[in-house]
C-alpha positions in Angstrom: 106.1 69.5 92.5 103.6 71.9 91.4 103.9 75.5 93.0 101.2 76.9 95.0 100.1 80.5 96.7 100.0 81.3 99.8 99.7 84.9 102.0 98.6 86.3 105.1 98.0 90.0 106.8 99.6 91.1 109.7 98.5 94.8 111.6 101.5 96.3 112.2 99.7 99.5 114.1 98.0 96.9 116.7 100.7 94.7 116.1 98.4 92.0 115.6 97.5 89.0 112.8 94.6 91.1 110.5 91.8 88.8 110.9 87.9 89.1 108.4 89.8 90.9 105.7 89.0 89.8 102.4 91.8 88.7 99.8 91.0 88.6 95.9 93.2 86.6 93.7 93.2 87.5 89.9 95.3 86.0 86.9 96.0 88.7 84.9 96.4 87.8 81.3 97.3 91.0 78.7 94.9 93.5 79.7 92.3 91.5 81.2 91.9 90.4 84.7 90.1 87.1 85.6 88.8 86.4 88.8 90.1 83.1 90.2 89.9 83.2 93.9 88.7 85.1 97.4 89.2 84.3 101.0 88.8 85.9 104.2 91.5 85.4 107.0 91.3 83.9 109.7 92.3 84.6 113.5 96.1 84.0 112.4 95.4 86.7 109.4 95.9 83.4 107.3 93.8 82.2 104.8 92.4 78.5 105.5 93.8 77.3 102.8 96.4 78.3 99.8 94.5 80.7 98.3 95.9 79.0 94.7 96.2 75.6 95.3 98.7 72.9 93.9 96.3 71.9 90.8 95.3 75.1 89.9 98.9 77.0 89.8 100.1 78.1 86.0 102.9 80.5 85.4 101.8 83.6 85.0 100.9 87.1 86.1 99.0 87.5 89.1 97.0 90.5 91.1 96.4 89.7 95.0 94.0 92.6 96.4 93.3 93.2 99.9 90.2 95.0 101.0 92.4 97.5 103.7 89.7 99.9 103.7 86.9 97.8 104.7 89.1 96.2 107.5 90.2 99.2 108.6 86.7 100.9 109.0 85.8 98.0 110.6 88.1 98.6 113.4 87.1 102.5 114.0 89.6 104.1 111.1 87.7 106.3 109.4 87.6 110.2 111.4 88.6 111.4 107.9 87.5 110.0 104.5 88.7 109.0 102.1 91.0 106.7 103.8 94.7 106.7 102.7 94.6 103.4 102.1 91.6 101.5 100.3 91.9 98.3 98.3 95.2 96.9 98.1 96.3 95.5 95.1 99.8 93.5 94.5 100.7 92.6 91.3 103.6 90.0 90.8 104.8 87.1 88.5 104.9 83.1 89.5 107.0 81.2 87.4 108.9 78.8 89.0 106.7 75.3 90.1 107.6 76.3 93.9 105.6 77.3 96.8 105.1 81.3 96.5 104.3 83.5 99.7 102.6 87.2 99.5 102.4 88.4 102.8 101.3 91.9 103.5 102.2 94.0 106.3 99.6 96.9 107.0 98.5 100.1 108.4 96.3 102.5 108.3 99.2 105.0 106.3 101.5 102.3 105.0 102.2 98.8 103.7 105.0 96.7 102.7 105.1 93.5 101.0 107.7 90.2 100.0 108.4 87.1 98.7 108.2 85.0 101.9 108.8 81.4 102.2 
């Protein structure tokens, strides 16, 4: 079965699913770094969809960055600039052909992150 890529954003500070925050998906190959994917989430913090679906998964090196910043000034967190936290990015290697899930757990001073399932 071919592996796949999933994630989603939860707000730990409102203790709520992160929803409109954009997610950028990059393969990164030596020192380049190509494009391959965006989404917004949803009402869950979810994206639609995998954000790298079945047919396009390749094992590899891979960059998921999460536009924070703009979320956060969205909801009223920005009384001092620069923010502590801007773009997001997560770098991390797929190899195996199995189902792979970023999640990221945010706020406005912190953020953790781990292979879910």
């Amino acid at each position: 079965m071919p592996g796949f890529l999933t994630t989603h954003v939860l707000d730990t500070a409102r203790g709520a699913p992160a929803q409109g925050l954009k997610i950028t998906l990059y393969r990164i190959t030596g020192q380049s770094r190509e494009k391959i994917a965006e989404k917004i989430t949803n009402d869950d913090g979810r994206t639609d969809g995998p954000i790298l679906p079945e047919a396009a998964f390749a094992t590899g090196t891979y960059e998921l960055v999460f536009a924070a910043g703009d979320y956060l000034r969205r909801l009223g967190i920005d009384a001092i600039a620069p923010l502590f936290l801007d773009d997001v990015p997560i770098r991390f290697g797929m190899s195996a052909q199995d189902h792979y899930h970023v999640p990221l757990l945010l706020s406005p001073y912190g953020y953790s992150t781990y292979r879910g399932s």
